[in-house]
Structures are given as structure tokens and as C-alpha cells.
C-alpha positions in Angstrom: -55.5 13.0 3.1 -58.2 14.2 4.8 -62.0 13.1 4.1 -63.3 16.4 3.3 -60.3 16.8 0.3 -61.1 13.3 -1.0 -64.9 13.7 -1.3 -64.1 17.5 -3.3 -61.3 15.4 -5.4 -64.1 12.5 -6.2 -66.2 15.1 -6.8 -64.0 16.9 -9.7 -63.5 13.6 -10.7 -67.2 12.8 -11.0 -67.8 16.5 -12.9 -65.0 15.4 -15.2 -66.4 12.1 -15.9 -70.4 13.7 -16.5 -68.5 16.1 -19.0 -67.1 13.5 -20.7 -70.3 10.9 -20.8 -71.7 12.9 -24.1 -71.4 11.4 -27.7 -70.7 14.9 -29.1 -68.1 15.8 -26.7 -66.5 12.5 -26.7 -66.4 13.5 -30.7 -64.9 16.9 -30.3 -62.3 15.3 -27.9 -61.6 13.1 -30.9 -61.1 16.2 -33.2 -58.8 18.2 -30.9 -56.5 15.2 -30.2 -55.0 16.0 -33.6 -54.7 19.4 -34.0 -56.0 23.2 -32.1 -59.4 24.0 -33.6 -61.7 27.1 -33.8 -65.3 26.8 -32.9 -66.2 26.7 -36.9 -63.6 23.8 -37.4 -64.8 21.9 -34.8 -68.8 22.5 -36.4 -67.7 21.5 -39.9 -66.2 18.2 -38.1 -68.6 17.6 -36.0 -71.5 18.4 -37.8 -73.4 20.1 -35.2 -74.6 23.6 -35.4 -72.3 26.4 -33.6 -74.6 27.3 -30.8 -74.5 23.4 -29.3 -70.7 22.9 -30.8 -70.2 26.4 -28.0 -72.4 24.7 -25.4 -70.1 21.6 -25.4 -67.0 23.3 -25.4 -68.2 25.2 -22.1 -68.7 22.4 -20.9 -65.3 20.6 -21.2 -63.8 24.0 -20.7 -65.5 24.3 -17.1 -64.5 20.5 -16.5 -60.9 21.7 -17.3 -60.7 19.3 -20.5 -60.5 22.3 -22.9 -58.4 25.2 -23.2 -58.6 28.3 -25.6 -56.9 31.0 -26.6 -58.5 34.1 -28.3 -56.8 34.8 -32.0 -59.1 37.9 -33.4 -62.5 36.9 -33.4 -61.6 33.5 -33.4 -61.9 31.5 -30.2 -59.3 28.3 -30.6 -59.4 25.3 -28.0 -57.2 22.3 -27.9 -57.2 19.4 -25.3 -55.6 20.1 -21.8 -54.2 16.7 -21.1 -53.7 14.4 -23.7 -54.1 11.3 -21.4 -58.1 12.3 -21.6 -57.5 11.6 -25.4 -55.8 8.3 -24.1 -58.7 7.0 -21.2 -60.9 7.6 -24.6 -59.0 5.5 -26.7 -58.5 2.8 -24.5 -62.3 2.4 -23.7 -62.8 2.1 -27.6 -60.2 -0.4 -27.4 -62.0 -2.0 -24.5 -64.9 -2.1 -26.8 -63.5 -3.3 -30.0 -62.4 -6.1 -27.5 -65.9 -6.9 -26.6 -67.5 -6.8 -30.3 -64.6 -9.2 -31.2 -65.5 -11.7 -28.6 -69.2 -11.9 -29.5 
């Protein structure tokens, strides 16, 4: 593999990792690990307000963590890969660890 395609696939893989250093991301990712939710669902989770709820989910779209599908006027997104829903649950495990210990 060339240098020039490993620096552009450490570089997704840094953009991935920004998108996913965010407490309220890390909590929608949480909420679409169960189930496909609109924008509205995910607010009422979440608890944020719409506008930011939309800014995070372009976010994780853009990184490729997201996907959505247009029902109406409803906007639904659900994970991409569940292994992201995985790396995430395995650092809480990491950090259960930790607390455990002390």
C-alpha cells in the first residue's frame, strides 16, 4: 500500500474518530443501536433541542456513521456499522474496568 493511500485512510480514520469524540453523539449512537430513529425521536432521547440533535447527525452522517432514509417529512437514520456501536461498548467496558479497580 502506498504512503499516499495510508496517510488518506489514517486520515478518514482520524475524521471518524473526531466525530465520534462528542458526549452527545456518543449518546445518539447509543439510541440508534437499538432501533431506526427520526430526528424528533432521537430529541426526545436525547434531550437536546432539534437544531443541535441535526447538527450532530450531519456530522456522523458526513463521517459515514449514519445513514437515513427520507419517509414523508420525516428524515430516519440508523447506525451504518454496528461494530461502531461495539468499539463504544467496549470502551465503557474498558471503563467500568477502571472504576472497579480503584
Amino acid at each position: 500500500m502506498s504512503k499516499e493511500i495510508m496517510r488518506d485512510c489514517y486520515s478518514k480514520q482520524a475524521r471518524m474518530h473526531k466525530a465520534l469524540a462528542n458526549e452527545a453523539r456518543l449518546m445518539i449512537i447509543d439510541r440508534l443501536n437499538s432501533s431506526e430513529m427520526s430526528v424528533g425521536q432521537i430529541t426526545t432521547e436525547v434531550g437536546l433541542d432539534q437544531s443541535t440533535i441535526s447538527k450532530h447527525l450531519a456530522v456522523l452522517h458526513s463521517a459515514g456513521i449514519v445513514g437515513n432514509r427520507r419517509q414523508g417529512t420525516n428524515v430516519f437514520y440508523c447506525l451504518h456499522k454496528h461494530c461502531i456501536e461495539d468499539m463504544v461498548s467496549d470502551i465503557k467496558d474498558i471503563l467500568e474496568h477502571r472504576h472497579r479497580r480503584q
